[in-house]
C-alpha positions in Angstrom: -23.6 -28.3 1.6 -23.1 -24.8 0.0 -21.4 -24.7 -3.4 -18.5 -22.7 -1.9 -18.1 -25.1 1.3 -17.7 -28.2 -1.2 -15.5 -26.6 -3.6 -13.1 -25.0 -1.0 -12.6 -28.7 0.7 -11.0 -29.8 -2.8 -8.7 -26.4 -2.9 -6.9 -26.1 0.4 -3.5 -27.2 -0.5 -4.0 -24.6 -3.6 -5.5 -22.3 -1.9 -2.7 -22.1 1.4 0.0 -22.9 -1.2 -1.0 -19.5 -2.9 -0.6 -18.0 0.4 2.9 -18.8 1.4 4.3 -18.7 -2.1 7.6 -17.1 -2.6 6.2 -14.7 -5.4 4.1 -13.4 -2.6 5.9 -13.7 0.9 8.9 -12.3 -0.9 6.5 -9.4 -2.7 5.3 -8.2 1.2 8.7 -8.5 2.7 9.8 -6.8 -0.4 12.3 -8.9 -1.7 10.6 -9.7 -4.6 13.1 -9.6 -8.0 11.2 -6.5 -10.0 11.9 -8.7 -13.2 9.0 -10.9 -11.5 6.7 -8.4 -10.7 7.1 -6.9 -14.1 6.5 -10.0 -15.9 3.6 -11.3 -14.0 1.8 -8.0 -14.3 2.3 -8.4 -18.2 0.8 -11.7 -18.1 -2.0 -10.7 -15.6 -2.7 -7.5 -18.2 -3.3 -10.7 -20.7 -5.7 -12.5 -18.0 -7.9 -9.9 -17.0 -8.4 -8.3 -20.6 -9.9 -11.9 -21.2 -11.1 -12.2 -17.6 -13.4 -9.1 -18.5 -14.5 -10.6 -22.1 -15.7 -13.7 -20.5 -17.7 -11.3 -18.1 -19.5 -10.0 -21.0 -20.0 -13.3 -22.6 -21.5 -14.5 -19.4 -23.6 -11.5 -19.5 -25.2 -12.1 -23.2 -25.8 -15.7 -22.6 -27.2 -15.8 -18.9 -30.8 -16.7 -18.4 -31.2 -15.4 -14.7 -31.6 -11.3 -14.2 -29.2 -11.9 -11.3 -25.8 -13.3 -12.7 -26.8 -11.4 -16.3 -26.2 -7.9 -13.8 -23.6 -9.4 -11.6 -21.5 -10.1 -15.2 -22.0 -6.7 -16.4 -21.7 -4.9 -13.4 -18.0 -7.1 -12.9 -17.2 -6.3 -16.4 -17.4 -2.5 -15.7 -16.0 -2.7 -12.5 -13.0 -5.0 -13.8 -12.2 -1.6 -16.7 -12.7 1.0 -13.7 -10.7 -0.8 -11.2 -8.2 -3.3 -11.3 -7.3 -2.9 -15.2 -7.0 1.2 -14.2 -4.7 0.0 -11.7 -3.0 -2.2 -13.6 -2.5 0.6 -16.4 -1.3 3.1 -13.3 1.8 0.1 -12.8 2.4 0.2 -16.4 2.9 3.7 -15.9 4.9 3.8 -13.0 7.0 0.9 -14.1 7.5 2.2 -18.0 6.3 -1.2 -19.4 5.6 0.3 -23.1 3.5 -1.4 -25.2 6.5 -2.2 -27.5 7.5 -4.5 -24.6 4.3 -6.0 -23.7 4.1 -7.0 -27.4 8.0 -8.7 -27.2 6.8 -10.7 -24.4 5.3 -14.0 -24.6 2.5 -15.1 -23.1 3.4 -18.0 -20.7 1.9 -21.3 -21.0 -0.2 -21.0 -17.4 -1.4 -17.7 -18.7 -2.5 -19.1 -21.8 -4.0 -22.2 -20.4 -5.7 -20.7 -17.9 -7.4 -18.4 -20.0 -8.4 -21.1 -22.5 -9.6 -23.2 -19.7 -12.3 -20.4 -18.5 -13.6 -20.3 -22.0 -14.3 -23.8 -22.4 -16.4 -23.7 -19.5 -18.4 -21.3 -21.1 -18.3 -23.1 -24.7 -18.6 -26.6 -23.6 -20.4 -26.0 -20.0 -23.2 -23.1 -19.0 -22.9 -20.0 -17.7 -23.4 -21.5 -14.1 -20.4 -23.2 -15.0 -17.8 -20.5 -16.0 -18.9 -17.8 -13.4 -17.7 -21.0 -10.6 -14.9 -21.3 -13.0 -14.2 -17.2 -12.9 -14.8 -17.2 -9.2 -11.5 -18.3 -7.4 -9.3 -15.7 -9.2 -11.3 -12.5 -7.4 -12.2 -14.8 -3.9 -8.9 -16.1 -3.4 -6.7 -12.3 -4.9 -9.4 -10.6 -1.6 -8.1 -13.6 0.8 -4.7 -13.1 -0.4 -4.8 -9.2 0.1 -6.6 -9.2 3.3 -3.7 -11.7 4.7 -0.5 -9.6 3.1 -2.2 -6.5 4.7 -1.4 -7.9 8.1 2.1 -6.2 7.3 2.5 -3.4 4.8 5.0 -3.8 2.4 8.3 -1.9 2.5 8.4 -1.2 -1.2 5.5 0.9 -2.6 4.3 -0.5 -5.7 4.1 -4.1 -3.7 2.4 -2.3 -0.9 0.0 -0.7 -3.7 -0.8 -4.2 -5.2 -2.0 -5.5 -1.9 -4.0 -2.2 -1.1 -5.7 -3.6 -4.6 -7.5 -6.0 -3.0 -7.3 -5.7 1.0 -10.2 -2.8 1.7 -13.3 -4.0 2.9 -15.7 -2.6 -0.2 -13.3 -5.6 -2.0 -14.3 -8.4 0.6 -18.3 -6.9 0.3 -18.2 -7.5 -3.4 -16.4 -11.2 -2.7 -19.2 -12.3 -0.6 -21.5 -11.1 -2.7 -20.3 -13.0 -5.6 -19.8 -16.6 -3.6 -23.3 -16.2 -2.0 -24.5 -15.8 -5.7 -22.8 -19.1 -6.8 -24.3 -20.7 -4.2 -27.4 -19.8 -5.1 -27.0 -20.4 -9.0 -26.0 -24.1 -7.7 -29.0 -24.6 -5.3 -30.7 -23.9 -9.0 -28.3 -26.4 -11.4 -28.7 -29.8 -12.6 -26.4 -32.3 -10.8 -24.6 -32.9 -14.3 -24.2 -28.5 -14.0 -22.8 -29.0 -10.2 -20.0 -31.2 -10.8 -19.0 -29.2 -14.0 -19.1 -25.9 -11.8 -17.1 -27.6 -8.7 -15.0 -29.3 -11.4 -14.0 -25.9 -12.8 -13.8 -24.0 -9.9 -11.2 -26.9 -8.8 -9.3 -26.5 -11.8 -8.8 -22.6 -12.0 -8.0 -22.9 -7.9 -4.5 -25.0 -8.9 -4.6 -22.4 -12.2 -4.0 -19.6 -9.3 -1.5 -21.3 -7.5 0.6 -22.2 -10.9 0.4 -18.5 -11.7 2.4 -17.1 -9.0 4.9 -20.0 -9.9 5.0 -19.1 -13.6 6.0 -15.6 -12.7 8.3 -16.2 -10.0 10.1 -19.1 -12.6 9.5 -16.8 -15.5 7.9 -19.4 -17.2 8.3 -19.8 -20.9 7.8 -21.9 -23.8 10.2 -24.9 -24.3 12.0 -24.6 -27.5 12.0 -27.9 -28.9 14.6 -29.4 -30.5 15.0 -30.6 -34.0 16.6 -34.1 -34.6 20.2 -34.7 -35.1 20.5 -34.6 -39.4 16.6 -33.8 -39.7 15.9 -30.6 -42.1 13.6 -28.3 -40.7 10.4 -28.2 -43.3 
């Protein structure tokens, strides 16, 4: 079987959970709190800034003419698209960069970002582009289906149109018949890493839209009942 048949039967209750998840039923319907919106696009801004790095990474390191263009090419396309967008939200929205700053970044955020780089550290690069490739596969699915019905409030409806035109699904394709391809081409200790990661950023995804919805944050701690602090 294809590398993106195998890893897709390991992902379905992530992958449909993404689809009817509050953060995104409620973002088409437009009931969606702006508070949530706001702070997931903060936390996104975190994700793709590193999301673009690791594209570059990929791109110094990779053997094969093929994924060494595919990384660069996605690295440029990633600063001329969806982080332009993304800047165009900031805008619209007046998220300054005094309030990105005051904002946290949430654990999933941070974990998932420091999960793609170990694949890259401790793996291959076959391994982090499968572990890179559910974020821009399942955000096309996810667009495609929300574009079904439009949005009544314009910034939501604007976030869909992100990633619901069919130049979008063209690139998607490309990039899973690519995987497939660089997995046809791994060692079988290289396969299970890359299904292993691509299985690991696909419940990532899901846990996204539920950090933003919960506003997820930190826990405190606590210090003990007559303990000094040090």
């Amino acid at each position: 079987m294809k590398f993106s048949e195998l890893a897709r039967q390991q992902v379905v209750p992530y992958w449909e959970g993404s689809l009817s998840h509050p953060f995104l039923t409620e973002l088409q319907d437009g009931t969606l709190d702006p508070t949530i919106f706001r702070f997931y696009l903060i936390q996104d801004a975190y994700y793709l800034k590193h999301f673009s790095h690791l594209y570059e990474l990929i791109a110094e390191q990779a053997q094969e003419p093929e994924l060494k263009a595919y990384a660069e090419q996605s690295a440029a396309g990633l600063a001329a698209g969806e982080l332009a967008v993304r800047q165009d939200f900031f805008e619209t929205l007046a998220i300054t960069d005094e309030e990105v700053a005051a904002t946290a970044i949430a654990p999933t955020a941070y974990h998932y970002v420091s999960h793609m780089y170990r694949q890259l550290v401790e793996g291959t690069p076959h391994v982090a582009i499968a572990g890179m490739l559910p974020c821009p596969w399942l955000y096309q699915e996810v667009g495609q289906y929300l574009a079904q019905r439009q949005s009544p409030v314009p910034i939501y409806q604007r976030w869909i149109e992100t990633y619901s035109g069919d130049e979008n699904a063209d690139d998607q394709q490309a990039a899973v018949a690519l995987v497939d391809r660089l997995y046809e081409h791994s060692t079988p200790t290289e396969q299970q890493q890359m299904i292993a990661a691509f299985k690991i950023s696909s419940q990532m995804e899901y846990s996204f839209w539920e950090m933003a919805y919960r506003l997820e944050a930190w826990p405190k701690g606590r210090i003990a009942d007559g303990a000094k602090p040090r």
